[in-house]
N, CA, C and O atoms as CSV, one atom per row, in Angstrom:
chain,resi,resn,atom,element,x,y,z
A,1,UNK,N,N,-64.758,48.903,-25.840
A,1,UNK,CA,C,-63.543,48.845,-25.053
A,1,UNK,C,C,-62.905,47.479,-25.290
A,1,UNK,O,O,-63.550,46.485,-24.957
A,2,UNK,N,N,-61.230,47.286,-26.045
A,2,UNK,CA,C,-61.347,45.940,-25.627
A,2,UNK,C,C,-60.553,45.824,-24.540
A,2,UNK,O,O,-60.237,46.768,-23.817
A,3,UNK,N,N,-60.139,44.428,-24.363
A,3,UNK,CA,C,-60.052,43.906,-23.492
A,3,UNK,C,C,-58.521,44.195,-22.692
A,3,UNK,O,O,-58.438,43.729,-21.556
A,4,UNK,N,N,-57.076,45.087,-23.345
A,4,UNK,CA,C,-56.064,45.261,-23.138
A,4,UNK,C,C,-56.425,47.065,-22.014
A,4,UNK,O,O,-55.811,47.648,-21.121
A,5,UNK,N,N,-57.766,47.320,-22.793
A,5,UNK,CA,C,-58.261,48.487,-21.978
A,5,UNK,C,C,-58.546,48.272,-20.829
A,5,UNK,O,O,-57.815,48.755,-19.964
A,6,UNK,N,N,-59.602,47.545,-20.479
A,6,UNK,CA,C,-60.098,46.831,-19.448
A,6,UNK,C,C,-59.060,46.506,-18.541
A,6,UNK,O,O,-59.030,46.877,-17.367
A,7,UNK,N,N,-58.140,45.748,-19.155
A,7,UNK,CA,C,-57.298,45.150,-17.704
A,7,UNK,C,C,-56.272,46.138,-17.419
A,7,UNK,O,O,-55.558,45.879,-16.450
A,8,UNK,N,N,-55.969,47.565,-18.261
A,8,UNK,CA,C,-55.315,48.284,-17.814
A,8,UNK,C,C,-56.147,49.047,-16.480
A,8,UNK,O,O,-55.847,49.045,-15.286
A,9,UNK,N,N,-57.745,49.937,-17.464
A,9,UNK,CA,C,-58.432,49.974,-15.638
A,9,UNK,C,C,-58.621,49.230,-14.853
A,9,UNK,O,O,-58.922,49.704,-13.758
A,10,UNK,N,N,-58.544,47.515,-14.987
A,10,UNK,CA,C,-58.575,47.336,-13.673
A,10,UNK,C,C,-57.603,47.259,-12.921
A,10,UNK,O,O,-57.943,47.400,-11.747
A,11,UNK,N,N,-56.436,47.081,-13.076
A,11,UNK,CA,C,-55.201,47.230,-12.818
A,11,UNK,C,C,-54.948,48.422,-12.214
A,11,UNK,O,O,-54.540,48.436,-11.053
A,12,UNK,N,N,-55.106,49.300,-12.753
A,12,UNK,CA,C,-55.230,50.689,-11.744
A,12,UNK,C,C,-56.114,50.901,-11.291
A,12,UNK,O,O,-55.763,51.946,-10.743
A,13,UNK,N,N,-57.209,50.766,-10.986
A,13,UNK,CA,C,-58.360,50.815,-10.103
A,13,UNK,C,C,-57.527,50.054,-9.100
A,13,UNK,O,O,-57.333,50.810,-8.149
A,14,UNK,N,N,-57.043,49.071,-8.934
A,14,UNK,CA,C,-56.568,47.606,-8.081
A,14,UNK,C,C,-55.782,48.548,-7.554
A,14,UNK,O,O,-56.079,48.960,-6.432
A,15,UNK,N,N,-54.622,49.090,-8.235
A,15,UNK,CA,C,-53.966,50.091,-7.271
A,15,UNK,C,C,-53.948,51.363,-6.435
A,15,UNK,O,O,-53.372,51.765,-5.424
A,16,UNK,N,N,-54.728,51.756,-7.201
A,16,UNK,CA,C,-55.275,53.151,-6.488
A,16,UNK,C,C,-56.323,52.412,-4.824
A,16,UNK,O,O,-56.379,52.878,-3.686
A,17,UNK,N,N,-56.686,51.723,-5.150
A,17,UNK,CA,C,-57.449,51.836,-3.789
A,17,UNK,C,C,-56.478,50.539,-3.093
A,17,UNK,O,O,-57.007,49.918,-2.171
A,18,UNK,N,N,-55.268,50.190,-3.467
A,18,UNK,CA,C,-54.679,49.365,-2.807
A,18,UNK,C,C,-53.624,50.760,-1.889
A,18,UNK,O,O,-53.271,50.713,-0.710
A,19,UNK,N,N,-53.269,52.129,-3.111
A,19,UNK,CA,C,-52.657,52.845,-2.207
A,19,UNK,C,C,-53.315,53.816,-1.161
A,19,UNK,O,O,-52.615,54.529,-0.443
A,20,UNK,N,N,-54.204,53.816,-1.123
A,20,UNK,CA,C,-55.393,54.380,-0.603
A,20,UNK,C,C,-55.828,53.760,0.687
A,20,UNK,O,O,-56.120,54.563,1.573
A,21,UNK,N,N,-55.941,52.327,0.999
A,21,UNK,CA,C,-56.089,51.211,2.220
A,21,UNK,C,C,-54.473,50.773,2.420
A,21,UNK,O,O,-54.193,50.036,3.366
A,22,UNK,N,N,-53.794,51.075,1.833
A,22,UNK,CA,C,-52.671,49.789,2.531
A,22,UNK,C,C,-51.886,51.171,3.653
A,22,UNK,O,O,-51.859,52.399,3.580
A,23,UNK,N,N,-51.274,50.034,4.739
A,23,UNK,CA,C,-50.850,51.271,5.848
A,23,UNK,C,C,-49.271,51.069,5.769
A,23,UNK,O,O,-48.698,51.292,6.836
A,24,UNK,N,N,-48.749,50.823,5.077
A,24,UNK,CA,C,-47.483,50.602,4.810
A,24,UNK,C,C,-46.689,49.974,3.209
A,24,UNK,O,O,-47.324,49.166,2.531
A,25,UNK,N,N,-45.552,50.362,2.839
A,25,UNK,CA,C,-45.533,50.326,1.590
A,25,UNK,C,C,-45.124,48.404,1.270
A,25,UNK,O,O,-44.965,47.927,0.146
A,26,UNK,N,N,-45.049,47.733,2.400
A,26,UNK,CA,C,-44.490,46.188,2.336
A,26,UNK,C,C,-45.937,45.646,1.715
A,26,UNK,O,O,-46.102,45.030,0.662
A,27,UNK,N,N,-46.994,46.088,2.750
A,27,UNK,CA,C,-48.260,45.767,2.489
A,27,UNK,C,C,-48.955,46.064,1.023
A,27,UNK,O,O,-49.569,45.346,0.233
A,28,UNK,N,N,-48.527,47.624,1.024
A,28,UNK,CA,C,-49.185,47.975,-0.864
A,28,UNK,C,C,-48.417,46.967,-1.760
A,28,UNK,O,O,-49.034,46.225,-2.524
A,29,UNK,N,N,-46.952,46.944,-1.651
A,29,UNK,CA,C,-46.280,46.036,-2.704
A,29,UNK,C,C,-46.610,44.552,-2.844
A,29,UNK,O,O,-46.165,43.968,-3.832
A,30,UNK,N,N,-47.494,43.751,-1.775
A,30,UNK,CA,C,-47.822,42.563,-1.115
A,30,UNK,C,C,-49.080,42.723,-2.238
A,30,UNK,O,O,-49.068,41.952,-3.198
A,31,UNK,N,N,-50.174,43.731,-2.117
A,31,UNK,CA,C,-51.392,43.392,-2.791
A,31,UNK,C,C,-51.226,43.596,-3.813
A,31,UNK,O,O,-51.808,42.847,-4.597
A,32,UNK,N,N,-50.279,44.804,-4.445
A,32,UNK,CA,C,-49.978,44.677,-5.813
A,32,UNK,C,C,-49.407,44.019,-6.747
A,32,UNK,O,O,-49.397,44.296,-7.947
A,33,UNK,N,N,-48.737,42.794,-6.008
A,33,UNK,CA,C,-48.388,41.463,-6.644
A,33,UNK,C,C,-49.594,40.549,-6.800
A,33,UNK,O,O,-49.894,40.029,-7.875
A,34,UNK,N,N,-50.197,40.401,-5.787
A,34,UNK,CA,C,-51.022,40.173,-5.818
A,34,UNK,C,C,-52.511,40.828,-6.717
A,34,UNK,O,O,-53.325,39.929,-6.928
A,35,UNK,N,N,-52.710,41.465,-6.960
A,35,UNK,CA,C,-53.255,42.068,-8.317
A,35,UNK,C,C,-53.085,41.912,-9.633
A,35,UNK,O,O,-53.930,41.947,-10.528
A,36,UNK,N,N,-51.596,41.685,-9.704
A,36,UNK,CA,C,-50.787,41.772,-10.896
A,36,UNK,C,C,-50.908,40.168,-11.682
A,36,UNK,O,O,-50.922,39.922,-12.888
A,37,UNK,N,N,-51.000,39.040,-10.288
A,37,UNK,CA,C,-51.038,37.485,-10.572
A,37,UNK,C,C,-52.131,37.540,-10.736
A,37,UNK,O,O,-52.147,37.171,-11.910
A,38,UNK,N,N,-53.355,37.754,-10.439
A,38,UNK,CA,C,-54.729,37.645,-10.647
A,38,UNK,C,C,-55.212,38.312,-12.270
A,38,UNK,O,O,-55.959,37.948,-13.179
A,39,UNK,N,N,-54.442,39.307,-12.042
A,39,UNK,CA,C,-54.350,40.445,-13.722
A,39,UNK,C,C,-54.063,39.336,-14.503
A,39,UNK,O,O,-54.852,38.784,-15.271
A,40,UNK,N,N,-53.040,39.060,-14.310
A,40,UNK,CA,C,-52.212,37.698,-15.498
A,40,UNK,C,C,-52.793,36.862,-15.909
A,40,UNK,O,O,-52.972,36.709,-17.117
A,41,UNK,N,N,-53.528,35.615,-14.449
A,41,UNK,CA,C,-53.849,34.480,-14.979
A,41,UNK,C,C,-55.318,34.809,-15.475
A,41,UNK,O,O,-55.639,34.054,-16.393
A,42,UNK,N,N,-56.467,35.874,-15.072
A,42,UNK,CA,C,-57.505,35.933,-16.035
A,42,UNK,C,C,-56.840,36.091,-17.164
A,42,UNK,O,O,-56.365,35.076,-17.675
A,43,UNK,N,N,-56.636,37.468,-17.860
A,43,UNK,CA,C,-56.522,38.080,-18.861
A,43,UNK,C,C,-55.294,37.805,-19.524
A,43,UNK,O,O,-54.666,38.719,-20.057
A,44,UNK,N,N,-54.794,36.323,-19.542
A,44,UNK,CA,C,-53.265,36.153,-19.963
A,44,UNK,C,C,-53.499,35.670,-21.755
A,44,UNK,O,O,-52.786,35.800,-22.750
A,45,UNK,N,N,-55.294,34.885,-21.440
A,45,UNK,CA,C,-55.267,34.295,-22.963
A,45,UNK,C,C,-55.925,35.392,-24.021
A,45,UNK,O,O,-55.805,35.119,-25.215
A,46,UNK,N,N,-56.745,36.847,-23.585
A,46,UNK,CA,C,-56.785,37.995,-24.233
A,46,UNK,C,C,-55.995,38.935,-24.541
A,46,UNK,O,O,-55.985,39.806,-25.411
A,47,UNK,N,N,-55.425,38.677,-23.821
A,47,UNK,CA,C,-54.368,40.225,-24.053
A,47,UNK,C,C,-53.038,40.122,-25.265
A,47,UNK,O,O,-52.472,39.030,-25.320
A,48,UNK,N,N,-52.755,40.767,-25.815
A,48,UNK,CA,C,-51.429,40.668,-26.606
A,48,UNK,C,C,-50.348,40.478,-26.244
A,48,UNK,O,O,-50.089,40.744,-25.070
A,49,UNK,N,N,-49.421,40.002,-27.023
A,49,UNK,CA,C,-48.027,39.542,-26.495
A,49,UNK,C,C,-47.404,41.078,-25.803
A,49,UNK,O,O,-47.205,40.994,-24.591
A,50,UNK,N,N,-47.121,42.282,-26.357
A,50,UNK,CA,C,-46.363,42.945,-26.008
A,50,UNK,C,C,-46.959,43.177,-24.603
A,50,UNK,O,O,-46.152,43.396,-23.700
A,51,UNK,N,N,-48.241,43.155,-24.319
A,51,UNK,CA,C,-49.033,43.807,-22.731
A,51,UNK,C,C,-48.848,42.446,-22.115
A,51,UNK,O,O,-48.143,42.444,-21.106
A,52,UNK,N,N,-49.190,41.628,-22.394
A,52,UNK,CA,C,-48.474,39.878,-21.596
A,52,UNK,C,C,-47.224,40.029,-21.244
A,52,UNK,O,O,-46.972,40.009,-20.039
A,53,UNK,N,N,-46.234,40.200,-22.131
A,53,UNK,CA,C,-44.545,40.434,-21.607
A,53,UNK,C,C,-44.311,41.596,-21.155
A,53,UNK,O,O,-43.258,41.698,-20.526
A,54,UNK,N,N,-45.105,42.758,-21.290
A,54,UNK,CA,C,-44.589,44.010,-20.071
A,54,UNK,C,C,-45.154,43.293,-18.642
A,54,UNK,O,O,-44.383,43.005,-17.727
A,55,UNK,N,N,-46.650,43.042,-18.585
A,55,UNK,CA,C,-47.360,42.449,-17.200
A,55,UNK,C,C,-46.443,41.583,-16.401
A,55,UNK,O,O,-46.353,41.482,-15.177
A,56,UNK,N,N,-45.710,40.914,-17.452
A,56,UNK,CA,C,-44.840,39.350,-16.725
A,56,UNK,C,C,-43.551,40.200,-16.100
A,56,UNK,O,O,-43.292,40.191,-14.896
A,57,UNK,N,N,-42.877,40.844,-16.971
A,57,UNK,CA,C,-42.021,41.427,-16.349
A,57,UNK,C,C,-42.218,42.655,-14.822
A,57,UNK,O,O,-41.384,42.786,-13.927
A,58,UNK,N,N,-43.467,43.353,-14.928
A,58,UNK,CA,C,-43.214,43.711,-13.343
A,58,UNK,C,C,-43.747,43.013,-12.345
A,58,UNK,O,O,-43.935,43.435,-11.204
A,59,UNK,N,N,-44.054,41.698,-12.851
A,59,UNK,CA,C,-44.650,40.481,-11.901
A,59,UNK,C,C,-43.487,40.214,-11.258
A,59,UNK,O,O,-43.283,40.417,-10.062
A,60,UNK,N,N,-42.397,39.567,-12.376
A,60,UNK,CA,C,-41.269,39.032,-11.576
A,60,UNK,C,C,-40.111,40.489,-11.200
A,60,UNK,O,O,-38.893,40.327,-11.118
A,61,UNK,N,N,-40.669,41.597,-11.048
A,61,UNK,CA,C,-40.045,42.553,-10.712
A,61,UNK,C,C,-40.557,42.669,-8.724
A,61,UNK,O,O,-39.873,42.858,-7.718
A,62,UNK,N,N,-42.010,42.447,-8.934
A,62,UNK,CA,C,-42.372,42.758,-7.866
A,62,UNK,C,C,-42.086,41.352,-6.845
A,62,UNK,O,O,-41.940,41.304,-5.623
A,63,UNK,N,N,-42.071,40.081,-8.040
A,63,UNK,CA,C,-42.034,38.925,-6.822
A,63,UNK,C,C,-40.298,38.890,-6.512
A,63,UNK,O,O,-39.887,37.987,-5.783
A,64,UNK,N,N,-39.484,39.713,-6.983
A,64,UNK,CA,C,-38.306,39.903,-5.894
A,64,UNK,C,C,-38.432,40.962,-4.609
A,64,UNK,O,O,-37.841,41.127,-3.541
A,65,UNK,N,N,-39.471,41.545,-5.277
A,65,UNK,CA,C,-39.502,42.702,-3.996
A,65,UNK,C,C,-39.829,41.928,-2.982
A,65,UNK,O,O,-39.161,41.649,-1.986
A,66,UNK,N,N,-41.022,41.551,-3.320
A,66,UNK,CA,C,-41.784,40.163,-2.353
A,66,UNK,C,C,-40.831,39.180,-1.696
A,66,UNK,O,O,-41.188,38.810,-0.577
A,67,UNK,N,N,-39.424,38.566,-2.269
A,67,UNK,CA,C,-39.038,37.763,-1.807
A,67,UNK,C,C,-37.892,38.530,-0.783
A,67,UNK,O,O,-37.445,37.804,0.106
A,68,UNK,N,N,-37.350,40.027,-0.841
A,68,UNK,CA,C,-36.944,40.669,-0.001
A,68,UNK,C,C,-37.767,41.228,1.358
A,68,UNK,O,O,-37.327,41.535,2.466
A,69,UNK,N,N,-38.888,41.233,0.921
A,69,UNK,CA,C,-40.065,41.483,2.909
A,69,UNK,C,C,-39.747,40.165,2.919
A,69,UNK,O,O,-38.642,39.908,3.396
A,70,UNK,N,N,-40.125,39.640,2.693
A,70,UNK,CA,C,-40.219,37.992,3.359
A,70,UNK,C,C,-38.363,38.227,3.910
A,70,UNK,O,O,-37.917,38.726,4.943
A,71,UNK,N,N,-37.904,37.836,3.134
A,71,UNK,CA,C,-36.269,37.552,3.868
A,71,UNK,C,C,-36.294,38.337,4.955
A,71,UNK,O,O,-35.930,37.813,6.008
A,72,UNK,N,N,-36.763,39.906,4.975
A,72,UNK,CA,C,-36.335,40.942,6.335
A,72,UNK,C,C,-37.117,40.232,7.622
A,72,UNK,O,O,-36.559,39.897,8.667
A,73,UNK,N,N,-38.953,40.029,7.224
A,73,UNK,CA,C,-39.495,39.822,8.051
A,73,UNK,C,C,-38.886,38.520,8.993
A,73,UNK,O,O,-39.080,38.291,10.187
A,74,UNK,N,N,-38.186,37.863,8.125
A,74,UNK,CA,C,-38.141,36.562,8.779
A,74,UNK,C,C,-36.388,36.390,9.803
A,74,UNK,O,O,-36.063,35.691,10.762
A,75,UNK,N,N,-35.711,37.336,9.032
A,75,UNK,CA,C,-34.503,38.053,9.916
A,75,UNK,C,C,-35.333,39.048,10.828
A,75,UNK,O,O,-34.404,39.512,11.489
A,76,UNK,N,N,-36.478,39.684,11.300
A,76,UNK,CA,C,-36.730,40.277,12.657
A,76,UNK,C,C,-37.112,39.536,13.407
A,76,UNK,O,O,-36.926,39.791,14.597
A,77,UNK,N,N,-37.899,38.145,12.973
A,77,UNK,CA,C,-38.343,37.521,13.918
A,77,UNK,C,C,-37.522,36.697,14.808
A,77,UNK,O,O,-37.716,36.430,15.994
A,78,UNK,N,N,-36.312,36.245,13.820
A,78,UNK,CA,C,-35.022,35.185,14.112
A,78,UNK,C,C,-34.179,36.336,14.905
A,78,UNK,O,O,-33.691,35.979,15.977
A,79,UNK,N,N,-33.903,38.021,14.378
A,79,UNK,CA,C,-33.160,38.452,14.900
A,79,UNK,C,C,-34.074,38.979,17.185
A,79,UNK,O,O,-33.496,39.488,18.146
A,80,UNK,N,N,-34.897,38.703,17.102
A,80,UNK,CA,C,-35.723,38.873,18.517
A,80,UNK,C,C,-36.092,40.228,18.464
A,80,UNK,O,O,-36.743,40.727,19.383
């Protein structure tokens, strides 16, 4: 198996039981960034350029999602 295999199952393993435990979709999208940065910085110096630049790109796909909960959460708390 190499190693572009590997971090694809773990990557979906990471998600499947992230959609499986998480109780809301702010929360699944929260650990799956979180998966995705952990995916990266191990496996950033094995993996090939084309699976490095797809990975990077739904990183910074998901860290806007990420930076939209944050903005709402922080307009419910300000809004009372």
């Amino acid at each position: 198996m190499d190693v572009d295999t590997a971090i694809i199952l773990f990557l979906t393993i990471w998600t499947l039981l992230d959609a499986l435990l998480a109780h809301s979709t702010e929360i699944f999208l929260t650990i799956l960034l979180i998966g995705t940065l952990i995916t990266l910085e191990l496996g950033e110096f094995f993996m090939r350029k084309e699976s490095k630049d797809f990975l990077k790109s739904i990183t910074y796909l998901l860290l806007i999602i990420f930076a939209i909960i944050v903005m709402k959460k922080v307009y419910e708390v300000l809004a009372g």
